[in-house]
C-alpha positions as CSV (number, residue, x, y, z in Angstrom):
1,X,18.4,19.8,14.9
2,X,17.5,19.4,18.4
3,X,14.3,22.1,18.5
4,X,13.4,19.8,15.5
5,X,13.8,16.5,17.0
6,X,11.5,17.8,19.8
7,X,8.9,19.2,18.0
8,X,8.2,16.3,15.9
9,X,8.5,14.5,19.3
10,X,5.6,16.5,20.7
11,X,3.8,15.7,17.9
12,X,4.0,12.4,16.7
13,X,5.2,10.3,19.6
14,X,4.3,7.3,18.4
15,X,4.1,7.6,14.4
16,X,7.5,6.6,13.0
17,X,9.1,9.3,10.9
18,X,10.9,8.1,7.8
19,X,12.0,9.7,4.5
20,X,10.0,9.6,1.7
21,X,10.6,6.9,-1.0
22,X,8.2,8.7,-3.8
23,X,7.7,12.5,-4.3
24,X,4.2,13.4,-3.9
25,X,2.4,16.0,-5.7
26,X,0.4,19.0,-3.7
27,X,-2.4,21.3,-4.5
28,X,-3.1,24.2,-2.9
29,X,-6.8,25.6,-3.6
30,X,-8.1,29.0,-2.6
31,X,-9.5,27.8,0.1
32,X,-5.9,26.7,1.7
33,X,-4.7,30.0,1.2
34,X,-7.4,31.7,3.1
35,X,-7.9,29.3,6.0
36,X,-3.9,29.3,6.3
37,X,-2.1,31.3,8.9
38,X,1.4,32.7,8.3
39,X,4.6,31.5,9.7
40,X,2.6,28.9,10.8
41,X,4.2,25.5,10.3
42,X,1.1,23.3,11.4
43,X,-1.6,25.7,9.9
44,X,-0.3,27.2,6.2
45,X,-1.3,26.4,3.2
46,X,0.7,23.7,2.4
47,X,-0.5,22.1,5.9
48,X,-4.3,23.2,4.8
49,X,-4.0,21.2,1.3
50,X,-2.3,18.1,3.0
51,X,-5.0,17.7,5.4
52,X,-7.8,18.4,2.7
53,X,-5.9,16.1,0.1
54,X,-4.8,13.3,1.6
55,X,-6.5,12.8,4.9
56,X,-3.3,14.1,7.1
57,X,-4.3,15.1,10.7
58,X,-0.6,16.0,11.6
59,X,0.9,18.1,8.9
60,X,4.2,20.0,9.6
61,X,5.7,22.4,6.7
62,X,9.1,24.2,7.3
63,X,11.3,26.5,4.7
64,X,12.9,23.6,3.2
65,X,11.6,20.3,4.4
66,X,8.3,19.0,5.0
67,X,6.7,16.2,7.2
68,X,3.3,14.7,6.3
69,X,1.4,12.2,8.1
70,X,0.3,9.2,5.8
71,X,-0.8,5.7,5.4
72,X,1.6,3.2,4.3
73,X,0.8,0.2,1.8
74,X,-0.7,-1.7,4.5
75,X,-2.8,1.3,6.3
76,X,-0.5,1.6,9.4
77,X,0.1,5.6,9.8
78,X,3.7,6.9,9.5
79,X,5.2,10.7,9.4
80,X,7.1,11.1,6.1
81,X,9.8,13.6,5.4
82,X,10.1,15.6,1.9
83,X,12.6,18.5,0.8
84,X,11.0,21.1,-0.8
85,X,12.3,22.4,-4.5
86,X,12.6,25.6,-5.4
87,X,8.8,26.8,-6.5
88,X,8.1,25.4,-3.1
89,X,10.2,27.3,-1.2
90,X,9.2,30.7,-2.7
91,X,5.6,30.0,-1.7
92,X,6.4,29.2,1.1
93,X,8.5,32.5,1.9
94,X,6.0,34.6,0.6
95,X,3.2,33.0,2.1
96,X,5.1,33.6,5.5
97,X,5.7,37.0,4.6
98,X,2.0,38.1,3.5
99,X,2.8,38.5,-0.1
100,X,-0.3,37.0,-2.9
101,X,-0.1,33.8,-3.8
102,X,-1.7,31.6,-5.8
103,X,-3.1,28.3,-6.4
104,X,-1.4,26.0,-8.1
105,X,0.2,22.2,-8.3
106,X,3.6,21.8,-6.4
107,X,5.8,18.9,-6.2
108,X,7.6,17.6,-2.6
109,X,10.8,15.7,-3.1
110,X,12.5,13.3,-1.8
111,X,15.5,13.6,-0.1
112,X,18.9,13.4,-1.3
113,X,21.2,10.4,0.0
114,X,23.1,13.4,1.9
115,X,19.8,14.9,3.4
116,X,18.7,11.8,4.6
117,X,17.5,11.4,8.4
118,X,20.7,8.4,8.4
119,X,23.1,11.1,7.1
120,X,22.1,13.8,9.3
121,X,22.5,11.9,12.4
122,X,26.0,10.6,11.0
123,X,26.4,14.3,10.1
124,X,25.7,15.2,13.9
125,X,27.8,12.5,15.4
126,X,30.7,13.3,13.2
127,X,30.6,17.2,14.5
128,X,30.1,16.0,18.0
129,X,32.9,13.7,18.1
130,X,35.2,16.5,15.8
131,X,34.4,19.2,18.3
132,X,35.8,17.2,21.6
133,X,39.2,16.7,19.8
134,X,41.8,18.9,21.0
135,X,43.1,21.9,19.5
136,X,46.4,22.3,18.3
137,X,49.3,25.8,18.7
138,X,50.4,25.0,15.7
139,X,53.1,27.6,13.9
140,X,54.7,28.1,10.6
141,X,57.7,28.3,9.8
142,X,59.2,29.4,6.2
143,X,61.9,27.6,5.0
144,X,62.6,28.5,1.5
145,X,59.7,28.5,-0.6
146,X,57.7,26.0,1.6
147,X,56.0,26.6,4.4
148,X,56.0,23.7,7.2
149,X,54.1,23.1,10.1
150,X,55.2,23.0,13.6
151,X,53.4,20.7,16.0
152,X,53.8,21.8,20.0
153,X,51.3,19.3,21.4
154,X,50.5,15.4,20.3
155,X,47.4,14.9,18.0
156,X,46.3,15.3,14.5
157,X,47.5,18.1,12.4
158,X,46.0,19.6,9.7
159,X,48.7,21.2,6.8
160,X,46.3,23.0,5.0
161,X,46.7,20.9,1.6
162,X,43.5,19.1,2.7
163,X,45.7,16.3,4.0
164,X,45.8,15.0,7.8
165,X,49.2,13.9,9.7
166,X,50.0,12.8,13.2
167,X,52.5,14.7,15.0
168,X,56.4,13.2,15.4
169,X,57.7,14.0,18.8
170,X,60.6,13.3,19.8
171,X,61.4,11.8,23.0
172,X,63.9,13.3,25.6
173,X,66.5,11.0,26.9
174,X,66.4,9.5,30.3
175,X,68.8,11.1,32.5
């Protein structure tokens, strides 16, 4: 996520980049296809037929997700952010891998609630914040037909029913 974050940096550093609220609809012309270049996310078709279509100077297309300069309701200039379905994808791939293509209409969706720029950065924190917790030695031990954990430090520990418990430890008397 961080190459991405700095490559739409570099190039829009001053548009705002939101989701998309509407899909939008893309056609690619022969002409796209030819002036395109291959793994190419600024110059490939899709790119070609966004600037041609819709007056886009900054254009970038990725294997799943696609960000499109474009004016807003009121004319101010914005970066929007679509996922790309499945028909989308495949041209994509085999544009990238010099396969023939051909013309035709595509759609570009918009995001799902969990692909969402707000989720991802949740997403991100979340793994950040889960990766500085400590790691537990924690052992099994059979005791009939269950199997219970044993805890040898103080934090969370996981059971492996999906459930999470903190660790009882007992204190050692003063002496």
């Amino acid at each position: 996520m961080n190459k991405l974050k700095e490559a739409l940096n570099r190039e829009w550093e001053d548009l705002p980049v939101v989701d998309a609220e509407e899909p939008l609809r893309v056609t690619i012309v022969e002409s796209d296809i030819v002036t395109g270049k291959r793994k190419s996310p600024g110059c490939c078709a899709f790119a070609n037929a966004c600037r041609r279509s819709f007056g886009s100077s900054k254009v970038l297309f990725y294997r799943s997700v696609a960000y499109v300069e474009m004016a807003d309701e009121n004319g101010d200039r914005r970066v929007e952010r679509f996922t790309l379905n499945g028909a989308a994808k495949a041209f994509v791939a085999d544009f990238d891998k010099g396969k023939q293509v051909s013309t035709g209409g595509f759609t570009l969706n918009v995001a799902r609630p969990s692909e969402r720029l707000q989720s991802l950065s949740k997403k991100a924190r979340s793994k950040r914040a889960h990766s500085k917790r400590k790691s537990l030695a924690v052992k099994t031990v059979k005791s009939g037909k269950k199997v219970k954990p044993v805890v040898t430090a103080t934090s969370l520990v996981r059971t492996g029913k999906g459930a999470v418990h903190f660790a009882k430890i007992k204190a050692k008397p003063a002496q």
